[in-house]
GUMARKE-123296 format. One record per residue (C-alpha): residue number from 1; residue in one letter; z, x, y. Coordinates in pm, 1 decimal, m for minus. Layout:
REM residues N
- pos/code/up/east/north
- NUM/A/Z/X/Y;
...
//
This chain:
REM residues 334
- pos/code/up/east/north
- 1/X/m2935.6/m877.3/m2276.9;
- 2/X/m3283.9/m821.5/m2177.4;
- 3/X/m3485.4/m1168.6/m2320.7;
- 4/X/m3686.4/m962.6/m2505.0;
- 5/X/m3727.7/m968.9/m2884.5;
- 6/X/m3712.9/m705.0/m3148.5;
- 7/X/m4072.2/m735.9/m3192.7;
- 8/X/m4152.9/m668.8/m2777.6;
- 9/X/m3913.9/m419.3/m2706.0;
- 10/X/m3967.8/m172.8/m3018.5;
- 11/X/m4239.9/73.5/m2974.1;
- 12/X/m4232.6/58.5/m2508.8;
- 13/X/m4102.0/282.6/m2282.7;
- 14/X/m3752.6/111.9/m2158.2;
- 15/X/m3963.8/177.4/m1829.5;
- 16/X/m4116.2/m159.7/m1871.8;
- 17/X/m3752.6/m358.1/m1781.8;
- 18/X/m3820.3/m224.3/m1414.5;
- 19/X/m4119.5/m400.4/m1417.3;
- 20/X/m4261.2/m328.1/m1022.6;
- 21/X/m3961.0/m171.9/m853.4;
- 22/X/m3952.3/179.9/m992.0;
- 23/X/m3890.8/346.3/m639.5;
- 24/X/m3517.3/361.8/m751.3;
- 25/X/m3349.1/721.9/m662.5;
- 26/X/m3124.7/644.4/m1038.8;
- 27/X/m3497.9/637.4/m1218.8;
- 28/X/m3571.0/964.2/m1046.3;
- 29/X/m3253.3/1142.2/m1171.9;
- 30/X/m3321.5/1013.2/m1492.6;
- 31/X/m3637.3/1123.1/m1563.8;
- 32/X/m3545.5/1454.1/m1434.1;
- 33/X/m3272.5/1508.8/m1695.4;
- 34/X/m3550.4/1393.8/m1925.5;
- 35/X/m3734.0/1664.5/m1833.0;
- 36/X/m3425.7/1893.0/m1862.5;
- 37/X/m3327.9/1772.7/m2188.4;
- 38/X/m2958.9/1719.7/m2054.2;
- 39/X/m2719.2/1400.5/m2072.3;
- 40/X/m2763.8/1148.2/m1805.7;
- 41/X/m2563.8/849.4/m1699.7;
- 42/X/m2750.4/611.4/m1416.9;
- 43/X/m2726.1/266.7/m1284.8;
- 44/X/m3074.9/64.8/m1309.9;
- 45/X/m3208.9/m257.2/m1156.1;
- 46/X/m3341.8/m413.2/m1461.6;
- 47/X/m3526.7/m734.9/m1527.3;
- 48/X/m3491.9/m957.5/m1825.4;
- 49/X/m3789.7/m1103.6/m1945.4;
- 50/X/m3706.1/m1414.3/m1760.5;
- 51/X/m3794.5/m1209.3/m1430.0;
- 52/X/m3428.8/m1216.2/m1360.8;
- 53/X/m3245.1/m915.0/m1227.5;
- 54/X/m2942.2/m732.4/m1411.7;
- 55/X/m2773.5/m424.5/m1319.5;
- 56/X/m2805.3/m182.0/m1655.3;
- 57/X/m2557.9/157.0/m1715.3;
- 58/X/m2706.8/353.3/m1900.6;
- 59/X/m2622.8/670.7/m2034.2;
- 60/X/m2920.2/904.8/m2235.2;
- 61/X/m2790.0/1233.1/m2452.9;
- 62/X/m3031.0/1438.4/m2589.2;
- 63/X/m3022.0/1501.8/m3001.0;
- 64/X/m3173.4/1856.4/m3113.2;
- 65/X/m3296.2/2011.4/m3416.6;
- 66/X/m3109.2/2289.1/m3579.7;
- 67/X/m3369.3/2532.9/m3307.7;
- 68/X/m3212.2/2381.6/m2984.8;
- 69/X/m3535.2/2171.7/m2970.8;
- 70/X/m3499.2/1840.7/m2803.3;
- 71/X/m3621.2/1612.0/m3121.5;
- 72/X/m3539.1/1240.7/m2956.4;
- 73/X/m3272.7/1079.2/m2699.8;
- 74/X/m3023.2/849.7/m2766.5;
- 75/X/m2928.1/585.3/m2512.8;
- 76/X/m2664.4/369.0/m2454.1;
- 77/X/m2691.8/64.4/m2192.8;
- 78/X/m2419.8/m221.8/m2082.9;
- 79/X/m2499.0/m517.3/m1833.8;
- 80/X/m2275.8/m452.2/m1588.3;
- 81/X/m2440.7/m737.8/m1314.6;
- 82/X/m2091.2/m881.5/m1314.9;
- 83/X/m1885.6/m567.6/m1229.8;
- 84/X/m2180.6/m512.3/m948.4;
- 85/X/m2166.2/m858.9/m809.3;
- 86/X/m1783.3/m818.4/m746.0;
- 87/X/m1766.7/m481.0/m626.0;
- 88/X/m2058.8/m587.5/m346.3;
- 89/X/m1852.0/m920.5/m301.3;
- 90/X/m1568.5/m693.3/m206.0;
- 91/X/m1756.4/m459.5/17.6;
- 92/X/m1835.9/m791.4/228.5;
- 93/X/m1507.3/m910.9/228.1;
- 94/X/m1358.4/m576.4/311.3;
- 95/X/m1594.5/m562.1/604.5;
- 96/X/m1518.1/m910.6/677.9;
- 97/X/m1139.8/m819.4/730.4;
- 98/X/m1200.3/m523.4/901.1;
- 99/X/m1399.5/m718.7/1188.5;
- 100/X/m1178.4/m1016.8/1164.5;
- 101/X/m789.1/m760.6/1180.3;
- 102/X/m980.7/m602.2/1475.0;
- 103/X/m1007.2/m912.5/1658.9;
- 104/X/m636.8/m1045.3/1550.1;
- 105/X/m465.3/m679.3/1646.4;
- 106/X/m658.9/m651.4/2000.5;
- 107/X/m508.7/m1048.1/2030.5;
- 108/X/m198.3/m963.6/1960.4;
- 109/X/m122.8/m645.1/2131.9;
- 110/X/m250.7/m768.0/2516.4;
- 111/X/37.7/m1049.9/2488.7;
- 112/X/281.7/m716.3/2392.6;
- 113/X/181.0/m481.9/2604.1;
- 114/X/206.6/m799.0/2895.7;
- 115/X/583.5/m883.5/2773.4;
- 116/X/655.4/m526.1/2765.6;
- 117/X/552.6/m466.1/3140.7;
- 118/X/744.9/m790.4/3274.7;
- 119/X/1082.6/m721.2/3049.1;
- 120/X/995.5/m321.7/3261.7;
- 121/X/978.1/m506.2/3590.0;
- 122/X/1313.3/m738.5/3530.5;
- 123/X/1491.5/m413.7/3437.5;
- 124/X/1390.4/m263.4/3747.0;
- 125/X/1522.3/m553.6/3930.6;
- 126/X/1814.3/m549.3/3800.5;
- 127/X/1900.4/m200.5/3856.2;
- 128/X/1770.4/m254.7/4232.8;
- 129/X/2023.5/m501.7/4278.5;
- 130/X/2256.2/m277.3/4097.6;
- 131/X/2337.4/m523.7/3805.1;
- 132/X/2343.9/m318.4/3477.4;
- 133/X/2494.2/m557.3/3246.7;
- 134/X/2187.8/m666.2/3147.7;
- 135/X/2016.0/m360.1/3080.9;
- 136/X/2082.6/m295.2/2704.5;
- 137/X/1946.5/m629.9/2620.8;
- 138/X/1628.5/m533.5/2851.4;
- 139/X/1576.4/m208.3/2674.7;
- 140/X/1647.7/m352.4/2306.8;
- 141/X/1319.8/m582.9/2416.7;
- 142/X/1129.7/m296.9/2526.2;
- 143/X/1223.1/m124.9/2210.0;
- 144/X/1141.7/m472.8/1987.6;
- 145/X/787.9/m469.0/2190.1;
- 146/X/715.0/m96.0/2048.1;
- 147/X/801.3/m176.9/1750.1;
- 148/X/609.7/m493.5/1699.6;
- 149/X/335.1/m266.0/1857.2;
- 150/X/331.6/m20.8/1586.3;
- 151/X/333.0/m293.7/1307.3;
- 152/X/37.1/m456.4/1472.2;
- 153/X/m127.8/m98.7/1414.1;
- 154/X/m34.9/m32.5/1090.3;
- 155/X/m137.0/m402.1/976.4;
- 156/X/m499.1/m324.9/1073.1;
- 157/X/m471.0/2.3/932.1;
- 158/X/m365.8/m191.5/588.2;
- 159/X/m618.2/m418.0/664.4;
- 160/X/m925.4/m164.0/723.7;
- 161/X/m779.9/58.2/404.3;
- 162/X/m716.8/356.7/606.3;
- 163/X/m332.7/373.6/493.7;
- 164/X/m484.7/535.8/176.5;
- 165/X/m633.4/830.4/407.6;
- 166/X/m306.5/903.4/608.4;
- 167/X/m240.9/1263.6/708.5;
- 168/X/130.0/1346.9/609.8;
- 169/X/326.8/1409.9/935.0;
- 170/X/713.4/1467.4/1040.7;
- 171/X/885.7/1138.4/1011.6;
- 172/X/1274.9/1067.3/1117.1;
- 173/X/1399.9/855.8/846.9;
- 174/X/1724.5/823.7/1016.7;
- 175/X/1505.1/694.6/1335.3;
- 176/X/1330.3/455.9/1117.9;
- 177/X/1612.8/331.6/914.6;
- 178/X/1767.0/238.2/1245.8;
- 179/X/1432.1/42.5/1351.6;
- 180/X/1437.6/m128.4/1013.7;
- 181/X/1846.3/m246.3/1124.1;
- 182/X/1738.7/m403.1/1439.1;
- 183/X/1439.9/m603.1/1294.3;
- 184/X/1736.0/m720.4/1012.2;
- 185/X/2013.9/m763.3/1251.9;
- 186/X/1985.1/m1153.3/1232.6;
- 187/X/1952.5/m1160.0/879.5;
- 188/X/2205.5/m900.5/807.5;
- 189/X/2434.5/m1113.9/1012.4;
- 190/X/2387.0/m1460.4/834.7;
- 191/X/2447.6/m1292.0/475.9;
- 192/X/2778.1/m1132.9/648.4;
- 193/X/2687.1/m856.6/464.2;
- 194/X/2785.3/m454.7/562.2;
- 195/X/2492.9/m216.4/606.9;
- 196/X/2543.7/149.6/597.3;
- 197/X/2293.0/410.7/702.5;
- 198/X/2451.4/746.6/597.8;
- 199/X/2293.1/1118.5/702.0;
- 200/X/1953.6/1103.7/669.8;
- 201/X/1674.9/1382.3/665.0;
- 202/X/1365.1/1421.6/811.7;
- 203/X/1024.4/1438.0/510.7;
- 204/X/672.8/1433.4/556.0;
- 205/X/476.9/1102.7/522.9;
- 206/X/364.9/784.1/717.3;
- 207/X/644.2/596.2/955.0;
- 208/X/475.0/296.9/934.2;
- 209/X/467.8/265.0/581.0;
- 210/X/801.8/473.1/477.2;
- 211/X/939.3/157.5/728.8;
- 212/X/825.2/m146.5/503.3;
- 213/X/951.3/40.2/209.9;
- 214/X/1323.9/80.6/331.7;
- 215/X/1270.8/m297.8/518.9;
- 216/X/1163.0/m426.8/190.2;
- 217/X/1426.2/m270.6/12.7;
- 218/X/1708.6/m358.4/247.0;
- 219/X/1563.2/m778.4/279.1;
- 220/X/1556.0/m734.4/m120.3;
- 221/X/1895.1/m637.5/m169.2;
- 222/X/2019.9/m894.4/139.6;
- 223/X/1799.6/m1181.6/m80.3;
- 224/X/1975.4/m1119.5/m425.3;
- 225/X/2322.2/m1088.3/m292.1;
- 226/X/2613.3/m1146.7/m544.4;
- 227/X/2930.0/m1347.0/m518.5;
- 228/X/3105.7/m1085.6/m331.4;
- 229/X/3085.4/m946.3/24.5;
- 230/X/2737.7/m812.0/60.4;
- 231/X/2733.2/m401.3/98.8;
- 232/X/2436.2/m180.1/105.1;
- 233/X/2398.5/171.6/161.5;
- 234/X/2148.3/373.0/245.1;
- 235/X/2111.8/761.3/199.8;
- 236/X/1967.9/1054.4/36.9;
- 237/X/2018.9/1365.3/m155.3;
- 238/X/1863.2/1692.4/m61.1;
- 239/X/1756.2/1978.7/m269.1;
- 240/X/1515.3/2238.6/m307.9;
- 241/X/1258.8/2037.6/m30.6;
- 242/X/1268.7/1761.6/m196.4;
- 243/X/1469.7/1409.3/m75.8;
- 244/X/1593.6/1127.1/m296.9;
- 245/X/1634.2/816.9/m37.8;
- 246/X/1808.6/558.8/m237.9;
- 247/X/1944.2/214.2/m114.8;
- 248/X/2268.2/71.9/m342.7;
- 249/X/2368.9/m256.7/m335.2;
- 250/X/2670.2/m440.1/m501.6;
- 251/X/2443.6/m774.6/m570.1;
- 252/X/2304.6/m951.6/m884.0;
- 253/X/2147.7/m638.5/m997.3;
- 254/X/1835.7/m640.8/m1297.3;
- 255/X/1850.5/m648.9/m1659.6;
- 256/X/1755.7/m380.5/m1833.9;
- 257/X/1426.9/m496.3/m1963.3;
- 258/X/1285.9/m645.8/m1640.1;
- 259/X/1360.6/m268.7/m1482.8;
- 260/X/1020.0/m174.2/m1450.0;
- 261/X/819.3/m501.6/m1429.0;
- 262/X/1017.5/m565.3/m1065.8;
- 263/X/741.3/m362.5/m914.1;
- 264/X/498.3/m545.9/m1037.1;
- 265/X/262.9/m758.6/m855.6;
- 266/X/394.7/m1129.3/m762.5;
- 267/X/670.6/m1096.4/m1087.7;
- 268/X/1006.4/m1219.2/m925.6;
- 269/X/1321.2/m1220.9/m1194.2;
- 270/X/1461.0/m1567.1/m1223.3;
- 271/X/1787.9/m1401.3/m1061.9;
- 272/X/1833.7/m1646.3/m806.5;
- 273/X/1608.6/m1965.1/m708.7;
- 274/X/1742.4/m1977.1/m400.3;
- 275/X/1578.7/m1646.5/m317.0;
- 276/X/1274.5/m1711.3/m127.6;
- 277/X/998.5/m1464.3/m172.2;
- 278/X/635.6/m1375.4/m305.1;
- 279/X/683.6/m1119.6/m520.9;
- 280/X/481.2/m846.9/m313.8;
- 281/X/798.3/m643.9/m136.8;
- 282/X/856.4/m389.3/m420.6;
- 283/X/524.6/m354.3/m578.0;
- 284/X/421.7/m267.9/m189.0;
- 285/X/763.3/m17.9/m236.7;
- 286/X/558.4/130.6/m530.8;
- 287/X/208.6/140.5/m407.0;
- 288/X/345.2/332.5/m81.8;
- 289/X/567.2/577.9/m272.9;
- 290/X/287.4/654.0/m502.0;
- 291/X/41.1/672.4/m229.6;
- 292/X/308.5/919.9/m80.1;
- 293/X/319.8/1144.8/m432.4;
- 294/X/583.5/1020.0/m503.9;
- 295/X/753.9/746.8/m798.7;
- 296/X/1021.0/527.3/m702.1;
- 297/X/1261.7/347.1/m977.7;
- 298/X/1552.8/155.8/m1002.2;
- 299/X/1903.6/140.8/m1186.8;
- 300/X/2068.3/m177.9/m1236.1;
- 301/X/2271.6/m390.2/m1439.9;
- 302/X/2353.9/m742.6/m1451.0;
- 303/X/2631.3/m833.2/m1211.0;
- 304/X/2669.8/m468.5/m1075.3;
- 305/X/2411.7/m419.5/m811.2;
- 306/X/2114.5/m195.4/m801.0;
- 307/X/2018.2/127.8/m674.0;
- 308/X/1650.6/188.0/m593.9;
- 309/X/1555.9/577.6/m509.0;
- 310/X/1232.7/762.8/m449.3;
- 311/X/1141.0/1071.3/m327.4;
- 312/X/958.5/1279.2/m93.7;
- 313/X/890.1/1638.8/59.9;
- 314/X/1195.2/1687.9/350.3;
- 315/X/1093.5/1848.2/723.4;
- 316/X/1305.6/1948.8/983.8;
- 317/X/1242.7/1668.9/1296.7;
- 318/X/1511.5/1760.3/1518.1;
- 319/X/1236.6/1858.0/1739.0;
- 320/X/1047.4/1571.3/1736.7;
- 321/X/1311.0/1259.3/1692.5;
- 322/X/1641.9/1410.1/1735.7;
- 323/X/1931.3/1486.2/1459.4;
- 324/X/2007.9/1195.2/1150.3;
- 325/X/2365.4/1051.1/1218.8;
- 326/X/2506.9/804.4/1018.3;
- 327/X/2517.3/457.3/1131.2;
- 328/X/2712.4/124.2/1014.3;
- 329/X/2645.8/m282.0/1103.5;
- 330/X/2895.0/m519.3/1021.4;
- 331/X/2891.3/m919.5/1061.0;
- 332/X/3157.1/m856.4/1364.7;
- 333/X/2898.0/m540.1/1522.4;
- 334/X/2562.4/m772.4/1531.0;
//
């Protein structure tokens, strides 16, 4: 690891592998425990004998006599250059992102916020000229604009990492689960399939995120459709505080073994090549649930459909997004 022979290294002070740069705040801490006669763990810039530099963890214990004298130390090192090297290569490219999903978010919401205010100015047009059977198409863009302003936001937030720091707050899943229907409406309508939002509560969490996880599990079942008229349902079951939110579906369904390895990164179940798809939509399910404290699983069987459910903490939103209703869309309602 270090170049060095037996012969050169026994009998120096590991103090030489530093060689000139010894103003490191981990070779301070160190020789501090020394001094203390406790346990230390640091990581060292080190130097092979070559002059090159390695990154060294090393961890120092102190052995005593049967007095609770400190006789010798023990230590343990590991070149861990590579592990360093990758996790400043990701630092970079982390910053990277976050300059470069800055740039693409501000670029994408000034042409939304500008379709927004002319779809604003038609509808007032219309209603000056008192022609209203335009209007739910007008407001269905406004609402479309919103939405695709919020997933601009919580991309960069993705982007940047600070999903993983999100502050719980009251989130209408019926209000989202309706959202998620009229981004699917198209799809929904070419697999002729029946979608069925029953009663839903209200729980604590992230919209944003709680969205992609019903979206992707909505688009999953619509992908692995069976032989049979497509129906999903989505709902939940409340008790004690807590919500199950499940989505069934009457498609392909899973066998047993491949149960848990769905929700894992870029696996896709040779259920149907047809199926376009990268593999990412339910181990994003999983990350978000389990970012939420929550665990999210599925029951399936071949040929019977599946039934994915997680949970999470309800809250009364009444107050903030108005009261769950159920809600149905059918080939012949889209």
């Amino acid at each position: 690891m270090t170049g060095y022979s037996r012969e050169e290294a026994i009998g120096r002070n590991c103090r030489f592998l530093q060689g000139d740069d010894r103003d490191q705040p981990a070779r301070h801490e160190l020789a501090q425990a020394l001094r203390a006669g406790r346990s230390c763990r640091v990581l060292l810039r080190n130097y092979r004998r070559s002059g090159e530099l390695f990154w060294n963890d090393l961890h120092v214990s102190p052995l005593m006599d049967s007095d609770g004298t400190v006789t010798q130390f023990v230590g343990v090192q590991h070149d861990v250059t590579e592990r360093v090297r990758t996790r400043d290569l990701l630092a970079r490219s982390r910053e990277a992102l976050k300059g470069f999903s800055s740039v693409v978010a501000h670029d994408l919401l000034s042409p939304i916020a500008t379709q927004k205010s002319n779809m604003n100015i038609v509808r007032d047009f219309f209603i000056a000229n008192g022609e209203h059977e335009a209007l739910p198409f007008i407001d269905a863009a406004v609402r479309a604009c919103d939405r695709m302003s919020s997933l601009v936001v919580g991309m960069q937030r993705s982007a940047t990492g600070s999903e993983c720091e999100f502050q719980p707050v009251p989130v209408s899943l019926a209000s989202v689960a309706g959202e998620v229907l009229d981004d699917l409406r198209e799809p929904i309508r070419s697999a002729g399939a029946e979608v069925r939002i029953h009663s839903l509560p209200g729980v604590l969490g992230d919209a944003y995120q709680l969205r992609q996880v019903l979206q992707n599990l909505v688009e999953n079942a619509l992908k692995y459709r069976g032989a049979e008229p497509c129906r999903i349902e989505v709902g939940a079951d409340v008790q004690e505080g807590i919500a199950e939110i499940w989505v069934l579906d009457n498609g392909m369904g899973i066998p047993s073994d491949s149960l848990e390895s769905v929700f894992e990164v870029h696996v896709r179940l040779d259920r149907d090549r047809r199926a376009a798809g990268s593999g990412l939509g339910l181990a994003t399910c999983r990350r978000i649930v389990e970012r939420h404290g929550g665990r999210i699983h599925v029951e399936s069987a071949p040929g019977q459909g599946a039934r994915f459910s997680f949970s999470l903490p309800t809250h009364d939103c009444s107050e903030h997004h108005g009261v769950a209703s159920e809600r149905s869309e059918t080939p012949s309602s889209l």
